[in-house]
N, C-alpha and C positions, 0 to 999 in steps of 0.2 A: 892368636899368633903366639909364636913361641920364641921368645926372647932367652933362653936359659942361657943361651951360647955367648950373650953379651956380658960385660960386665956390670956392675952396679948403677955406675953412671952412666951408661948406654944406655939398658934401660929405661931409665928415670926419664931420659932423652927422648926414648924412643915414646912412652908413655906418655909424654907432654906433646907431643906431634899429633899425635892418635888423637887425645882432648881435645886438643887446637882443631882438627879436620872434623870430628865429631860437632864441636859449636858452630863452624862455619857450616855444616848441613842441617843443622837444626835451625838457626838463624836464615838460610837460604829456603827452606821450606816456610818456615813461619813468613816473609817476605811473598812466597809465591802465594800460601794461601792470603793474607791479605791484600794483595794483587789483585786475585782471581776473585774473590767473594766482594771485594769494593765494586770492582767494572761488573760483576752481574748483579750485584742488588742496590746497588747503591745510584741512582738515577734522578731524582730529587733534590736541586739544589738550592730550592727555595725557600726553607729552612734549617739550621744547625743542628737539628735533631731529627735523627732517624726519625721515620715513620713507621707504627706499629708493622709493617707491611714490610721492611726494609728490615726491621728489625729482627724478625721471622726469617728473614731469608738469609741473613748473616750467620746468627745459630746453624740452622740447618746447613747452609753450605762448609762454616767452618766445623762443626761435628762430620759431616764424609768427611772433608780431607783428613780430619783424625784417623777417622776410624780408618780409611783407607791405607794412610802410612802404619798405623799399626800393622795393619795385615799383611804388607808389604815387609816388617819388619821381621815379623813372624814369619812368613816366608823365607824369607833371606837368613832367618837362623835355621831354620828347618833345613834347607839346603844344605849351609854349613853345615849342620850336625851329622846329615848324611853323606858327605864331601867325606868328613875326618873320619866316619867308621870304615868305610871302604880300602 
């Protein structure tokens, strides 16, 4: 985005928005994948400790969602970058 047009403290403003929306989707992803990898691997409620088996399956589920929003990331920059040369 291109702020030049504002002034300093506009700016500053607008850059503190962007942060703030930036946390609240990082935070709302982090929420969905623990969400989503508790209800599929977590089923065992008759000890307070994961089970090797459970434990496996958290890894694995919370590494895609990683790597998945990376990609998605990547993506979404890629895009951009090809949006702004055109």
């Amino acid at each position: 985005m291109d702020f030049s047009n504002f002034n300093s403290a506009e700016q500053a403003h607008m850059t503190k928005i962007i942060e703030k929306k930036q946390m609240q989707d990082f935070l709302k992803m982090y929420a969905n994948i623990v969400e989503k990898c508790f209800t599929t691997c977590c089923n065992d409620f008759t000890s307070k400790a994961l089970s090797s088996k459970e434990d496996a399956c958290v890894a694995n589920c919370t590494e895609k969602w990683l790597k998945h929003s990376e990609r998605v990331g990547a993506r979404f920059a890629e895009f951009n970058a090809e949006q702004a040369s055109q």
